[in-house]
LOKE-159717 format. One record per residue (C-alpha): x, y, z; residue number from 1; residue in three letters. Coordinates in nm, 4 decimals. Layout:
// LOKE-159717
<rec px="X" py="Y" pz="Z" n="NUM" res="ALA"/>
...
//
This chain:
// LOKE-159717
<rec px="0.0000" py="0.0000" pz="0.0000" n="1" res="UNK"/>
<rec px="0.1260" py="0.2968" pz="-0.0807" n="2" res="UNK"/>
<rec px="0.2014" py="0.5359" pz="0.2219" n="3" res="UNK"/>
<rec px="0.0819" py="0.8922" pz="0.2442" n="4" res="UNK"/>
<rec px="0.2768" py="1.2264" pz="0.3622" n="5" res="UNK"/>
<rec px="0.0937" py="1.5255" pz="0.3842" n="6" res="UNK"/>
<rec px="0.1525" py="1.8872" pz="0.3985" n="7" res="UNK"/>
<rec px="-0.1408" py="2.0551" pz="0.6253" n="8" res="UNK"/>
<rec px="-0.1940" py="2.4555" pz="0.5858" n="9" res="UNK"/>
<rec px="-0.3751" py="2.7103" pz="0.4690" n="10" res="UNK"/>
<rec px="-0.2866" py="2.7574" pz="0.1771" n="11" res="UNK"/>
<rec px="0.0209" py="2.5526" pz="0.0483" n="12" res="UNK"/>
<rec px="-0.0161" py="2.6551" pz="-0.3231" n="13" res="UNK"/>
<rec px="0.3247" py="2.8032" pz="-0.2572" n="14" res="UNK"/>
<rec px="0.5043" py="2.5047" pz="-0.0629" n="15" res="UNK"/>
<rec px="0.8593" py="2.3637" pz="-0.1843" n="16" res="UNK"/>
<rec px="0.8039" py="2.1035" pz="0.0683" n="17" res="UNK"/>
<rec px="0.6706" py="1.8339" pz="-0.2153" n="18" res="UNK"/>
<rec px="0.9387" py="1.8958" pz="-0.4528" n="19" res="UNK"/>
<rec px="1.1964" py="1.7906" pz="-0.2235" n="20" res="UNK"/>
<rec px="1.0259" py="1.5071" pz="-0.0621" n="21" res="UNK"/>
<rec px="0.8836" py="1.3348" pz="-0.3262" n="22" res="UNK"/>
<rec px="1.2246" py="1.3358" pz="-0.5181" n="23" res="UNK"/>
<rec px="1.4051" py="1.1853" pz="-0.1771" n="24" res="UNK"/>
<rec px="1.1091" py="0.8994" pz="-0.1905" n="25" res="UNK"/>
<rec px="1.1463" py="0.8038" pz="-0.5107" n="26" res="UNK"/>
<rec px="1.5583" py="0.8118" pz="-0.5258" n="27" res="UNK"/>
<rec px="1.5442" py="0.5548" pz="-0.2247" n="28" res="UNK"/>
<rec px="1.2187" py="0.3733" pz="-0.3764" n="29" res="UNK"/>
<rec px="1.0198" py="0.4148" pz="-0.0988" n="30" res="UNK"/>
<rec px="0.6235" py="0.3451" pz="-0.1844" n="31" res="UNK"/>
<rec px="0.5063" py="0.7159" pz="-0.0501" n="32" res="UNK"/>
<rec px="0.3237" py="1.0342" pz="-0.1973" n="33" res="UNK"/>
<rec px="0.3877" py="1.3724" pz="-0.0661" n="34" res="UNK"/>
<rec px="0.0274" py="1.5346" pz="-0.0616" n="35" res="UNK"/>
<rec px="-0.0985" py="1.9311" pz="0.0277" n="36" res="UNK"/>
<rec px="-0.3412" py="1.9699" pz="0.2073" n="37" res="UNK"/>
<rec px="-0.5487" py="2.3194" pz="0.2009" n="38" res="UNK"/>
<rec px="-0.7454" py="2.2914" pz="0.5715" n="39" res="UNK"/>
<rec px="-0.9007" py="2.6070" pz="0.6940" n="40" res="UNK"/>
<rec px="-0.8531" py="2.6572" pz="1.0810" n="41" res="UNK"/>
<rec px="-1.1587" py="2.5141" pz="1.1140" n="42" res="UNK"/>
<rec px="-1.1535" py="2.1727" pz="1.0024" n="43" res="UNK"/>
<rec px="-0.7957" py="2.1095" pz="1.1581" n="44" res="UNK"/>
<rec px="-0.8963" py="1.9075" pz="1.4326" n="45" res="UNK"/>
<rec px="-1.0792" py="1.6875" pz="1.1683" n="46" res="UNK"/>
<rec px="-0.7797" py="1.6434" pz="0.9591" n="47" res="UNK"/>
<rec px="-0.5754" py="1.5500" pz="1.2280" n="48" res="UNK"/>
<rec px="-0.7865" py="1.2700" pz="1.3501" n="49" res="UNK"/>
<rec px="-0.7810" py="1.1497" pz="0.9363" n="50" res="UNK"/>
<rec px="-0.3773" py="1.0934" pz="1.0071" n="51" res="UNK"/>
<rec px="-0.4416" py="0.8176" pz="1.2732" n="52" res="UNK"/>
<rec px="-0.5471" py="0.5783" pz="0.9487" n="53" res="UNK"/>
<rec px="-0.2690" py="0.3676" pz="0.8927" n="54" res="UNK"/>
<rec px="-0.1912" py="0.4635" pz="0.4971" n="55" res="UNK"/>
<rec px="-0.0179" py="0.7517" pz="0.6705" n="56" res="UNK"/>
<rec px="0.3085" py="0.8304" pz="0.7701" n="57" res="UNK"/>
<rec px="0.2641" py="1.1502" pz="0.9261" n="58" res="UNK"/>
<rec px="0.2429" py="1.5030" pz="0.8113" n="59" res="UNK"/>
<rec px="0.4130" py="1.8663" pz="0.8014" n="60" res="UNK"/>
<rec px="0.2184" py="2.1565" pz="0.9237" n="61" res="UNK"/>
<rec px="0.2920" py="2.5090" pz="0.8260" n="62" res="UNK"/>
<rec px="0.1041" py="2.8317" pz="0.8302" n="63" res="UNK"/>
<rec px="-0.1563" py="2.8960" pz="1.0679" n="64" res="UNK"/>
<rec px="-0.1294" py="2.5901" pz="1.2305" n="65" res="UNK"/>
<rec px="0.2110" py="2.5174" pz="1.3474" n="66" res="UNK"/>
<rec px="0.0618" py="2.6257" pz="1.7301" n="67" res="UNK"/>
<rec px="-0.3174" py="2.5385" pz="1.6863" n="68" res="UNK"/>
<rec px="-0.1457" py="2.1794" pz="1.6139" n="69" res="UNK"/>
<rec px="-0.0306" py="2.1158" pz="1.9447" n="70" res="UNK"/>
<rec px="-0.3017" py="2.0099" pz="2.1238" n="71" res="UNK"/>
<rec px="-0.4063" py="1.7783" pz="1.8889" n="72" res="UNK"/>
<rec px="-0.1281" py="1.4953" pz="1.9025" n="73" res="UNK"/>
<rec px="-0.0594" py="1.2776" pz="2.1665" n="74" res="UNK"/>
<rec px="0.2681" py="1.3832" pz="2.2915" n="75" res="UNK"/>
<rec px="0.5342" py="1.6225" pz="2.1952" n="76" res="UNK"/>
<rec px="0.8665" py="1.5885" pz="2.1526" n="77" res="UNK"/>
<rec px="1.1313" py="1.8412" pz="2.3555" n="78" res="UNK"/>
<rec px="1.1488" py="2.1060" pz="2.0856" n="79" res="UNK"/>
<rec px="0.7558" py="2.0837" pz="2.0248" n="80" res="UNK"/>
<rec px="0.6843" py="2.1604" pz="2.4323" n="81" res="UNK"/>
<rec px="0.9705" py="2.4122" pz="2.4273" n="82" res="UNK"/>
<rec px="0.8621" py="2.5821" pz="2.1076" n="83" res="UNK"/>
<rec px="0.5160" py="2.5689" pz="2.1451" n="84" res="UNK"/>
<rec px="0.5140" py="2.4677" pz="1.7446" n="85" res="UNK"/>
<rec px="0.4888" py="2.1495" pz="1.5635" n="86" res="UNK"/>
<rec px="0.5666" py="2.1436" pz="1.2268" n="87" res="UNK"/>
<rec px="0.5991" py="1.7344" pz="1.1483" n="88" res="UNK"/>
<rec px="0.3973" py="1.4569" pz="1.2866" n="89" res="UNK"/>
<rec px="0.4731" py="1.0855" pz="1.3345" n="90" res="UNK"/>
<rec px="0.2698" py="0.8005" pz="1.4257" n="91" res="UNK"/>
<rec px="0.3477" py="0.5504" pz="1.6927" n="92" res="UNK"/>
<rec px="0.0458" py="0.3146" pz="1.6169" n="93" res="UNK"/>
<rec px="-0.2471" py="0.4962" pz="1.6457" n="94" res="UNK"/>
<rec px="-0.0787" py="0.7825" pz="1.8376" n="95" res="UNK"/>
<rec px="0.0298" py="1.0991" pz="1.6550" n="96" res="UNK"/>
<rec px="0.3910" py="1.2667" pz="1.7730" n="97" res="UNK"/>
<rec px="0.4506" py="1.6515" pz="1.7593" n="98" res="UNK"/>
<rec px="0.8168" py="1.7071" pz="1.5981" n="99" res="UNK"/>
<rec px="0.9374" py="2.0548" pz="1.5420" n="100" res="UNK"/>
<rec px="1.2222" py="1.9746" pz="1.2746" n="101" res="UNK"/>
<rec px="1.2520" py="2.3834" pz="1.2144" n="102" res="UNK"/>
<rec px="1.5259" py="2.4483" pz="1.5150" n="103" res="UNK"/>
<rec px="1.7969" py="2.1870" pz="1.4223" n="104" res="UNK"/>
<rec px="1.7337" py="2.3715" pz="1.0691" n="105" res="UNK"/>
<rec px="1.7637" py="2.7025" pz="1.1953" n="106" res="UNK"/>
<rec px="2.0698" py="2.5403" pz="1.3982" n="107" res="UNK"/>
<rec px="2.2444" py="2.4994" pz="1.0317" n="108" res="UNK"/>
<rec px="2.0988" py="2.8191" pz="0.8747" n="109" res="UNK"/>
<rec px="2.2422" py="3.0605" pz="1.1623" n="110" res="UNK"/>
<rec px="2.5877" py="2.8570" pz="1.1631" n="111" res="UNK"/>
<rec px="2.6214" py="2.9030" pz="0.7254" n="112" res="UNK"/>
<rec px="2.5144" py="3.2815" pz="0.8280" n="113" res="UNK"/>
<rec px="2.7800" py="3.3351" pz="1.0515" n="114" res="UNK"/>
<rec px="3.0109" py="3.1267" pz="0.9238" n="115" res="UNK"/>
<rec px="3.3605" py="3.1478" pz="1.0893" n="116" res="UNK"/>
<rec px="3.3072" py="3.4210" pz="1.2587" n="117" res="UNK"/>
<rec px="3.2350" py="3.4415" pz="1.6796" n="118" res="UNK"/>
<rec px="2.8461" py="3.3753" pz="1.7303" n="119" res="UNK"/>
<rec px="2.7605" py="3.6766" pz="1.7764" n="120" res="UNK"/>
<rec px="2.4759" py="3.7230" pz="2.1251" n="121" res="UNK"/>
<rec px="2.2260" py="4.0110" pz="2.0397" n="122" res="UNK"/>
<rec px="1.9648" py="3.9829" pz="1.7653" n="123" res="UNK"/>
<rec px="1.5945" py="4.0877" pz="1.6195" n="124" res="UNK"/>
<rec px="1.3567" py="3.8794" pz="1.4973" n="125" res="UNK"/>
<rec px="1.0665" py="3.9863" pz="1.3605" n="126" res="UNK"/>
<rec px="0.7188" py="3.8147" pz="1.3716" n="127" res="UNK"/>
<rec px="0.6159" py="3.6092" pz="1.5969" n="128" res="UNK"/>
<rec px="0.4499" py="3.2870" pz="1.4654" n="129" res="UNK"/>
<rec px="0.5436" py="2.9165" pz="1.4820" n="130" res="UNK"/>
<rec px="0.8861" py="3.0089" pz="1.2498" n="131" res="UNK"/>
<rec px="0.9884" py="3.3053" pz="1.5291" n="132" res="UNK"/>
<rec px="0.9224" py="3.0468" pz="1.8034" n="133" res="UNK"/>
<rec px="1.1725" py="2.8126" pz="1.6321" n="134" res="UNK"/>
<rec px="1.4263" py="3.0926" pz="1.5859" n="135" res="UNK"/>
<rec px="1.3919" py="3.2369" pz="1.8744" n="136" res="UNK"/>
<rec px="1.4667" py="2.8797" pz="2.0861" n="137" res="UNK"/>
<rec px="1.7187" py="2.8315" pz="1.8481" n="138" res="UNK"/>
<rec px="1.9262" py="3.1442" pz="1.9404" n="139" res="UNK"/>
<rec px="1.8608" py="3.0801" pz="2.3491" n="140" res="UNK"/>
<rec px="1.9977" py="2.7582" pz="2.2912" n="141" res="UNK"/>
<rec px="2.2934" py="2.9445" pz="2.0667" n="142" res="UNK"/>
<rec px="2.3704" py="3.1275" pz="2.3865" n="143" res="UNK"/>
<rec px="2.2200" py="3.4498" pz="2.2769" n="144" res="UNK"/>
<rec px="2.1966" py="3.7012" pz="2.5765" n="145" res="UNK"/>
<rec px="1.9879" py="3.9556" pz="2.3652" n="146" res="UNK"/>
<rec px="1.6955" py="3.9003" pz="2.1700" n="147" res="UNK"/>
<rec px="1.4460" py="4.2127" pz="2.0866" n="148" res="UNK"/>
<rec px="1.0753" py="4.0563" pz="1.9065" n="149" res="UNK"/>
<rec px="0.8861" py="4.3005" pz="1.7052" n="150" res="UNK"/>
<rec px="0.5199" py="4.1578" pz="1.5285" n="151" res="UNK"/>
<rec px="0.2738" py="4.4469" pz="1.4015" n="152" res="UNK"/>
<rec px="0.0838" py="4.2785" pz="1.6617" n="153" res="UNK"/>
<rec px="0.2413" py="4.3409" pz="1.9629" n="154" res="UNK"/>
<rec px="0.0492" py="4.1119" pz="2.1752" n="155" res="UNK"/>
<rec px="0.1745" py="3.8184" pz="1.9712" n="156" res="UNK"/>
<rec px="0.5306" py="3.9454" pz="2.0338" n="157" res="UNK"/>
<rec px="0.4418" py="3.9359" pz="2.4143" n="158" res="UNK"/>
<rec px="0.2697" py="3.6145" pz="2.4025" n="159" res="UNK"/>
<rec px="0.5558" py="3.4523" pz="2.2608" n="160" res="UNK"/>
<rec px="0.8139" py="3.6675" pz="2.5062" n="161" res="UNK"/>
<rec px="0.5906" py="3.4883" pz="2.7922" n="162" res="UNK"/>
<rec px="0.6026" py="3.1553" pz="2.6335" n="163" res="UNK"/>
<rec px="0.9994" py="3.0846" pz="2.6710" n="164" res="UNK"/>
<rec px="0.9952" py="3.3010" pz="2.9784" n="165" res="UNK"/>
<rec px="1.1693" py="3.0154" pz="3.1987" n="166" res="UNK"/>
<rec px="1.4089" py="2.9283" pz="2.9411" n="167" res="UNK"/>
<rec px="1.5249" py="3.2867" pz="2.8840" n="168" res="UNK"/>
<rec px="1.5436" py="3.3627" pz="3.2327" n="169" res="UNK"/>
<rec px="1.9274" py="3.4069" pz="3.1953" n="170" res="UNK"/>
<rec px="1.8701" py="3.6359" pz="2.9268" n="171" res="UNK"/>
<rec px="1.7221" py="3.9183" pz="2.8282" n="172" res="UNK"/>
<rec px="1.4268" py="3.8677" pz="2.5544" n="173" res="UNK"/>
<rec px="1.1978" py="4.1308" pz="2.4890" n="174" res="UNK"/>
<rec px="0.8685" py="4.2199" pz="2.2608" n="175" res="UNK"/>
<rec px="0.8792" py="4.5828" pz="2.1542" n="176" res="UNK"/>
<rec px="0.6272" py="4.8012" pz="1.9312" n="177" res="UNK"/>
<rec px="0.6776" py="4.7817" pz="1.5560" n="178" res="UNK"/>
<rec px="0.7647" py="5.1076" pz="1.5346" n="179" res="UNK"/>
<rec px="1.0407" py="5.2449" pz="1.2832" n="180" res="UNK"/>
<rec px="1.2545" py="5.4855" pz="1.5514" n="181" res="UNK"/>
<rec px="1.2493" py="5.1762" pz="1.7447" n="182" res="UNK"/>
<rec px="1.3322" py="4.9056" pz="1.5272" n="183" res="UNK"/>
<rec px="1.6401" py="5.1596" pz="1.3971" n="184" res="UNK"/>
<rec px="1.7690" py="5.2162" pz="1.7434" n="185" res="UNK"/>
<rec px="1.7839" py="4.7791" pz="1.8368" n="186" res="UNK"/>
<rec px="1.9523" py="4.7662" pz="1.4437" n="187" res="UNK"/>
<rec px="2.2154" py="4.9764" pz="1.5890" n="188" res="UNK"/>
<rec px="2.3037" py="4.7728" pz="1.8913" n="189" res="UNK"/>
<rec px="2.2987" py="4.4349" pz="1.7108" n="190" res="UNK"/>
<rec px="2.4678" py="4.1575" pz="1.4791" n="191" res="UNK"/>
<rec px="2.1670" py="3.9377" pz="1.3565" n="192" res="UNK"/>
<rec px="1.8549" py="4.0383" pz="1.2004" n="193" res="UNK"/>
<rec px="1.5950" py="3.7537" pz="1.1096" n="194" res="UNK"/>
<rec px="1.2746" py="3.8504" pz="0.9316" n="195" res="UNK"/>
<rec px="1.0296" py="3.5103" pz="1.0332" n="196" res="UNK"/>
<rec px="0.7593" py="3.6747" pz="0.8652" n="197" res="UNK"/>
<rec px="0.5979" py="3.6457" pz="0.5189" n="198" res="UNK"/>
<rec px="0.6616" py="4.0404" pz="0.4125" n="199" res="UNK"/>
<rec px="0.8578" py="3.9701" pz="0.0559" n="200" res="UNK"/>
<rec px="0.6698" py="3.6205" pz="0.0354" n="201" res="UNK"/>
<rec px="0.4161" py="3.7732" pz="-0.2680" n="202" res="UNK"/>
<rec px="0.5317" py="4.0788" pz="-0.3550" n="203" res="UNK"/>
<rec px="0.8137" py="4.2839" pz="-0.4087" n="204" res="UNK"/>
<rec px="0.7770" py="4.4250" pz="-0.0272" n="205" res="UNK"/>
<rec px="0.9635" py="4.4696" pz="0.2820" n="206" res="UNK"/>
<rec px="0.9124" py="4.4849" pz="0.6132" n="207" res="UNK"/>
<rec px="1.1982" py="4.7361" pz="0.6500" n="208" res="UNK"/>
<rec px="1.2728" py="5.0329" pz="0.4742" n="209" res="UNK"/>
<rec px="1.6340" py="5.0208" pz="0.3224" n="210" res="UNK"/>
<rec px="1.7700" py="5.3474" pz="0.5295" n="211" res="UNK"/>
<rec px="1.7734" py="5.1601" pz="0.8706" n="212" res="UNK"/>
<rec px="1.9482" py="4.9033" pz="0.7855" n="213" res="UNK"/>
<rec px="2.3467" py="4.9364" pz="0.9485" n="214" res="UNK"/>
<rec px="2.6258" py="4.7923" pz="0.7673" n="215" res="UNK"/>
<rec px="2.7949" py="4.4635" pz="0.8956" n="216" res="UNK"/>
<rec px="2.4613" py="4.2530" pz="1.0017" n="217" res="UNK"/>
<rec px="2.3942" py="3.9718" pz="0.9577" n="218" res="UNK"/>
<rec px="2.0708" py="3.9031" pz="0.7986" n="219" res="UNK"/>
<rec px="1.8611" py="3.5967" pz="0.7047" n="220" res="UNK"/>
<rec px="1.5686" py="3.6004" pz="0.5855" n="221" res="UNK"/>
<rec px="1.3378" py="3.2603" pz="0.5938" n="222" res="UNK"/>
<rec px="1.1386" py="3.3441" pz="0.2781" n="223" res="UNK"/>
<rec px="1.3450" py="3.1072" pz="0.0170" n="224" res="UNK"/>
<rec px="1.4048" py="3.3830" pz="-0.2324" n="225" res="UNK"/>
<rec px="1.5979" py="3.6157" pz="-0.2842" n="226" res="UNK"/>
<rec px="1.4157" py="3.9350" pz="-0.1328" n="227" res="UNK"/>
<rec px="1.3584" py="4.2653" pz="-0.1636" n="228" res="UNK"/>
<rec px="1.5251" py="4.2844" pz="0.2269" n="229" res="UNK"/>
<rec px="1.7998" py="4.1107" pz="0.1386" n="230" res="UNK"/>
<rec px="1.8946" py="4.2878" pz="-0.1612" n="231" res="UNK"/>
<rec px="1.8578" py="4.5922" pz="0.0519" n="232" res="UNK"/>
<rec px="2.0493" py="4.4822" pz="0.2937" n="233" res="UNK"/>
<rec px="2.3653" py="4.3487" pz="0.0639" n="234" res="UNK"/>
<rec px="2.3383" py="4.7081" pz="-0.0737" n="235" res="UNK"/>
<rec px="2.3983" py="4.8488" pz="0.2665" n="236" res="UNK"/>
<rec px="2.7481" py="4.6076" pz="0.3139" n="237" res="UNK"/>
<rec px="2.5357" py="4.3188" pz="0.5245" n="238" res="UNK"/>
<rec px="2.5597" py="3.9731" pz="0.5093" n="239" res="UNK"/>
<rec px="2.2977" py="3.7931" pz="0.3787" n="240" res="UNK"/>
<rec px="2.1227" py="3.4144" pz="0.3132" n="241" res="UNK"/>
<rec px="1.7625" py="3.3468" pz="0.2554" n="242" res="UNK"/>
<rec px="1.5945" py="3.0587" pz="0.4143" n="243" res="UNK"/>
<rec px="1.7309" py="2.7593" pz="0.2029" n="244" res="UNK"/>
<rec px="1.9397" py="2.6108" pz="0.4526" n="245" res="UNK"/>
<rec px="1.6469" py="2.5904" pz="0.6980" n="246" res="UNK"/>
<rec px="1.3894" py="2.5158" pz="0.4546" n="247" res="UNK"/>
<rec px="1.6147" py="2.1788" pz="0.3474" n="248" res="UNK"/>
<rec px="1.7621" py="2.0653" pz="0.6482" n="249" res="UNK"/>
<rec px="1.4129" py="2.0828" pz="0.8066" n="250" res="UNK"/>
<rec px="1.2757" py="1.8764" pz="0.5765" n="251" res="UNK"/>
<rec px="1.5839" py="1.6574" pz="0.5979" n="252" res="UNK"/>
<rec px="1.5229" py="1.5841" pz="0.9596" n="253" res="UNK"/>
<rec px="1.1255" py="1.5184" pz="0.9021" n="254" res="UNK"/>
<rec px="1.2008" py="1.2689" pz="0.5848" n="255" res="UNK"/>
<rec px="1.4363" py="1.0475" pz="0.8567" n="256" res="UNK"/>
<rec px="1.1559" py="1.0978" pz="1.0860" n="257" res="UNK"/>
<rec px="0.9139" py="0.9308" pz="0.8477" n="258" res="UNK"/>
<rec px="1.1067" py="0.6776" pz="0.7172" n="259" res="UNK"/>
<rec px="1.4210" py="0.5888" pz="0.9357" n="260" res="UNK"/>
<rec px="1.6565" py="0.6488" pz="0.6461" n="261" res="UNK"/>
<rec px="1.9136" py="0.9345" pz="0.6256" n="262" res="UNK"/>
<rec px="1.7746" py="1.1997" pz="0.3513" n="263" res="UNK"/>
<rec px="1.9363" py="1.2242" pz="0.0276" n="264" res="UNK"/>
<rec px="2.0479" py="1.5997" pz="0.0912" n="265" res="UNK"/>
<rec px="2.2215" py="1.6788" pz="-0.2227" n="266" res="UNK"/>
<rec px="1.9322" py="1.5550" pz="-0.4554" n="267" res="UNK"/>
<rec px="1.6350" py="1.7546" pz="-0.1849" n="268" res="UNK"/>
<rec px="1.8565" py="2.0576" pz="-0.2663" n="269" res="UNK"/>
<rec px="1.8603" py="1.9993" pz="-0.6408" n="270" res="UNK"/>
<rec px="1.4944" py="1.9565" pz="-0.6180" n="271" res="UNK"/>
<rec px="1.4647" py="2.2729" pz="-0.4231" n="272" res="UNK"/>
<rec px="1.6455" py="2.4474" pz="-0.7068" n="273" res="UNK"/>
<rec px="1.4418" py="2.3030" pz="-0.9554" n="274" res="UNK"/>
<rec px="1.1157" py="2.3856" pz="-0.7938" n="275" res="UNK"/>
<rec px="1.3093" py="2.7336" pz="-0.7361" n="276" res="UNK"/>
<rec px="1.3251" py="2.8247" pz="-1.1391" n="277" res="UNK"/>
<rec px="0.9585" py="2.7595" pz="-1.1624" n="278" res="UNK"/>
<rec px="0.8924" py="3.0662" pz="-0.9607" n="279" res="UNK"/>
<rec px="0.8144" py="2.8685" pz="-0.6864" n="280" res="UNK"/>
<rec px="0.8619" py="3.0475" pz="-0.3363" n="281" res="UNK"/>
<rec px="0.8038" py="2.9842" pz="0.0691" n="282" res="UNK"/>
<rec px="0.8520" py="3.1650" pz="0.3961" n="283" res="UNK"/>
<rec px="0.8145" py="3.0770" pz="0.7422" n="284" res="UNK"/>
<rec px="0.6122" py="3.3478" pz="0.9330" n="285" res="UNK"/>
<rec px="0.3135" py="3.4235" pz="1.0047" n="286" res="UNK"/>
<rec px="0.0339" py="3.5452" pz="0.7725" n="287" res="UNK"/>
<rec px="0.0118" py="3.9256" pz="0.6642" n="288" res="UNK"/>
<rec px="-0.2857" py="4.0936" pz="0.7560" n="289" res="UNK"/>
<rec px="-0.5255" py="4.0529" pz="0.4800" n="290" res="UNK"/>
<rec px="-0.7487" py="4.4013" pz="0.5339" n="291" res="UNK"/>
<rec px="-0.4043" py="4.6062" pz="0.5535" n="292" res="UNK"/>
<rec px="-0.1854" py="4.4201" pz="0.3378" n="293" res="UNK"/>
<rec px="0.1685" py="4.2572" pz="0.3915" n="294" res="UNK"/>
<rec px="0.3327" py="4.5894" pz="0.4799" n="295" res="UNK"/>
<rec px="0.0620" py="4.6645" pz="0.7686" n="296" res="UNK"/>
<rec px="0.0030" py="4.2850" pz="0.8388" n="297" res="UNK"/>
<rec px="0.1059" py="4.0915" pz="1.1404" n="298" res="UNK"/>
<rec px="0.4560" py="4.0157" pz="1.1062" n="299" res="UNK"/>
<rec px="0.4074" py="3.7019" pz="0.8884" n="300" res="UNK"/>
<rec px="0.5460" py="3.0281" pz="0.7584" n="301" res="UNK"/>
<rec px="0.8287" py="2.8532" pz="0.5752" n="302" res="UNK"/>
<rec px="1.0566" py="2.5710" pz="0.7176" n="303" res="UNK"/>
<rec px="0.8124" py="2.3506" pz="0.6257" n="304" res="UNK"/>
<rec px="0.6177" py="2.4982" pz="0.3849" n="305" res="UNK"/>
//
């Protein structure tokens, strides 16, 4: 029988996901289909409970559901509870496993980003969904002694500041208002900037204007493209990577969590790239406001998507 894999979100039109893990089923001959699944908030519960059938091997989750997932599966795995987020599901019989492959491939994103450099401790993320929470454990567990959230919505920012309030308790993390003086001043006292929202997913946008941005950052951006922030940025003598590296090494660690097999990395990436040159893009935020567009939206989902 041949296994099903799906990708659960709303929508996935854009995902890279199937690309790469179709072509990593078929190179190792494994009897599986990588399907997308378009589930309105609504019916998630429903579509959860569909994944206990045993044609399944489990599923990736992306945007909105990455947090509305968790209380659906049966247990969660460290970085799931820590996060808050699951992005990948497993079964263990008739039980369903939260996963949240996105830190490990933030872990290798931030690393190429840096590169040989010192790891640097202060940063700003902005948004504030199920791709922030990833990033944002990602850099506590980096050692990061700095971290400054900004989400058009502040109250998501604060949420999520609450959330890993016990793990940052060494630290100092922080949700401040989106507001331009603000967001300049942090720039100015930091290495890292990482935009986890969907602003540049669409449309030629950005969720910074060009002038703020200091020389010498570091900035990734987990939209898989390259943006009009990180063109911006390379103007102003940054360092820049989009969110390749996460999006593949993500789906890497979900693919051995499905099958048991180490992923064929080098032909995921080529399908990546392939899926890349049909115009073919994906973020990892949250979703932009749809009444005042992706510039005034929340500050917008990727890894997985």
């Amino acid at each position: 029988m041949t296994k099903r894999i799906v990708l659960i979100g709303h929508p996935v039109a854009h995902s890279l996901s199937g690309a790469m893990q179709q072509a990593a089923f078929d190179k190792l001959g494994i009897d599986a289909r990588y399907e997308l699944w378009d589930r309105a908030p609504i019916a998630l519960a429903e579509t959860i409970t569909e994944l206990r059938a045993d044609e399944f091997l489990g599923a990736n989750v992306t945007i909105p559901h990455k947090e509305r997932v968790v209380p659906l599966v049966d247990r969660l795995t460290e970085e799931a509870h820590v996060t808050g987020a699951v992005n990948t599901i497993t079964r263990e019989g008739k039980k369903l496993v939260g996963h949240n492959t996105d830190v490990p491939g933030f872990k290798v994103a931030l690393d190429r980003l840096v590169g040989r450099q010192k790891m640097p401790r202060h940063a700003v993320v902005l948004g504030a969904g199920g791709g922030a929470r990833a990033v944002v454990y990602g850099l506590i567990r980096e050692g990061f002694q700095r971290i400054i959230v900004f989400n058009r919505h502040l109250h998501r920012a604060e949420s999520l500041v609450k959330h890993f309030g016990r793990s940052a308790a060494h630290m100092e993390l922080r949700a401040m208002p989106w507001h331009e003086s603000i967001i300049e001043a942090e720039l100015a006292k930091t290495k890292v900037l990482i935009n986890a929202t969907s602003i540049g997913l669409t449309a030629d946008e950005t969720p910074l204007p060009a002038a703020i941005l200091p020389p010498e950052l570091l900035v990734l951006d987990l939209i898989y493209d390259r943006t009009r922030l990180l063109r911006d940025a390379e103007a102003a003598g940054c360092t820049v990577a989009d969110g390749e590296q996460m999006l593949l090494h993500q789906g890497a660690a979900s693919f051995t969590l499905w099958t048991g097999q180490p992923a064929p990395l080098e032909l995921m990436g080529e399908a990546l790239a392939d899926a890349r040159a049909r115009g073919v893009r994906s973020a990892e935020g949250e979703p932009a406001d749809p009444v005042g567009g992706a510039a005034a939206g929340s500050a917008p989902e990727s890894a997985a998507s």
